[in-house]
N, C-alpha and C positions, 0 to 999 in steps of 0.2 A: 667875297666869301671869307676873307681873313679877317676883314673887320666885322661882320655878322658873330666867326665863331670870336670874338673878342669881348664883342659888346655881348655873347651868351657864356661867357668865363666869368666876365666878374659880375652882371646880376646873380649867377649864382655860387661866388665867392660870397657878394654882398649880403646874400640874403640868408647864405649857412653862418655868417656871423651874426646874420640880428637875431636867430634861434639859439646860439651859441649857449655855453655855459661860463663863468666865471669860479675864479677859487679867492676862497680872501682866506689870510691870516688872522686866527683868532688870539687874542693873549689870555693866560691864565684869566681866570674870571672868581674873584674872592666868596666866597659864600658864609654866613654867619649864622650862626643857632641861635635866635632869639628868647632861646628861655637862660643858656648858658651864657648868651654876648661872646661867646669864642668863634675860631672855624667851625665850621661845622663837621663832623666827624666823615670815616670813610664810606658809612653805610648809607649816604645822601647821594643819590642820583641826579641828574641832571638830561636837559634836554634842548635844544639850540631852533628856534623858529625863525620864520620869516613873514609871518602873517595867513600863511596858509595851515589847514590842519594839519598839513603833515609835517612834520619834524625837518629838518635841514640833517642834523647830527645828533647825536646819540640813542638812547639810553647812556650815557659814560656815569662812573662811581667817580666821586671824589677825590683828588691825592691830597692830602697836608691840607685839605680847605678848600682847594680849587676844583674848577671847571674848567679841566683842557680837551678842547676840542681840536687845535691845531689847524691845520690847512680844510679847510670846507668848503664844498663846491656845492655853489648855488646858480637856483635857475636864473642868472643873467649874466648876458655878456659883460667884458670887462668895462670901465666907463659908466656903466650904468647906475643908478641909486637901490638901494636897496635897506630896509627896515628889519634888524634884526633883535631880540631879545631872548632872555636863556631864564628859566625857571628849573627851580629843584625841590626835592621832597626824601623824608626822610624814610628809606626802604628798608630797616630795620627788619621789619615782619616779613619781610619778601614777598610782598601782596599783589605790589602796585609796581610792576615791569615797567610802564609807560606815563605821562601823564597823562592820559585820559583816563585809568584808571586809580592814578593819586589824585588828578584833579577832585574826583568825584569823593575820593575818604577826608580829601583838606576842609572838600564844604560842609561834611556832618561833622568836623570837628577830633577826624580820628587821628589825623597826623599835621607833622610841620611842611610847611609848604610856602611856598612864594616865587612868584615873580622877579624880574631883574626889569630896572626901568627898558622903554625903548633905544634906540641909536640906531639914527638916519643917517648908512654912510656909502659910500661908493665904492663899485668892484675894485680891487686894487689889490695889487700884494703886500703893500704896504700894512702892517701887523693894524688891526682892529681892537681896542679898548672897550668890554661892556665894563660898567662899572658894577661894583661890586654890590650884595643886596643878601637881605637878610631874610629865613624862614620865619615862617611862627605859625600857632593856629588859630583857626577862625575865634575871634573874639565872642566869645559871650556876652549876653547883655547883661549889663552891671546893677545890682540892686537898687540903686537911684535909679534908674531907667525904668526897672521891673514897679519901683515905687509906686512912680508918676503915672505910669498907664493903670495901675489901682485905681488911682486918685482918680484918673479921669472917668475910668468907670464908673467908681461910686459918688460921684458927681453927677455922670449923665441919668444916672439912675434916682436920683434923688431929683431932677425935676423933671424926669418923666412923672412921679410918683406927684410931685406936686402940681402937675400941671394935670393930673387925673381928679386929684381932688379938687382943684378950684374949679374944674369940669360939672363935679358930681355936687359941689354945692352952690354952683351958679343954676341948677335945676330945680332949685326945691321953691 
């Protein structure tokens, strides 16, 4: 009997560890304003993922440039791997609370925005480094660009047109 309740102690030690949660150490994380090339100001928000939609940490604003999110607890036990990266946007207007609502103003080109690369790293206390990354806005297409698809039109159009006419006088 003692060894029954033994061997039902630790499957279910074991098994409330593999549902368990994890906390990592995050370090300041530097953010840049890509039109100015400096930090980027206090009114840039930030947001901390793991691959799912939902957020790990924030909304948090800015201090001095950075993204401190500090001690954050994700869904894995400690040991485990995990894929994090942090994006920010500039909240100036007070519009865009969250990113899925800045996501959506960075792609029509209304604000600064960007991603932070990925970092594959594991549960640990040990302090986490995302590297640092810069906003900016959706580029535009650049008048050489705008040129060339002219060109191509008035190109494709012109041997339509010739290939109509050698049509109408291969008839006669």
């Amino acid at each position: 009997m003692k060894k029954m309740r033994l061997i039902l102690l630790t499957a279910l030690v074991t098994g409330a560890s593999a549902f368990g949660q994890g906390v990592i150490s995050l370090q300041p994380i530097p953010v840049t304003n890509g039109v100015t090339g400096t930090l980027a100001g206090p009114m840039v928000m930030a947001q901390l993922f793991d691959g799912s939609p939902t957020p790990l940490a924030g909304p948090v604003f800015l201090t001095n440039g950075y993204a401190r999110f500090g001690n954050v607890t994700v869904p894995a036990p400690g040991g485990d791997f995990i894929v994090l990266w942090a994006v920010a946007w500039d909240n100036s207007s007070g519009f865009y609370a969250n990113w899925a609502q800045a996501s959506a103003a960075w792609q029509h080109g209304l604000i600064l925005a960007g991603p932070s690369d990925s970092v594959f790293t594991i549960v640990d206390p040990v302090p986490v480094a995302i590297p640092g990354f810069t906003i900016y806005s959706v580029p535009e297409p650049c008048s050489a660009v705008l040129g060339l698809l002219l060109l191509g039109l008035w190109q494709a159009r012109r041997a339509t047109h010739r290939r109509l006419r050698s049509v109408a006088h291969s008839g006669d």
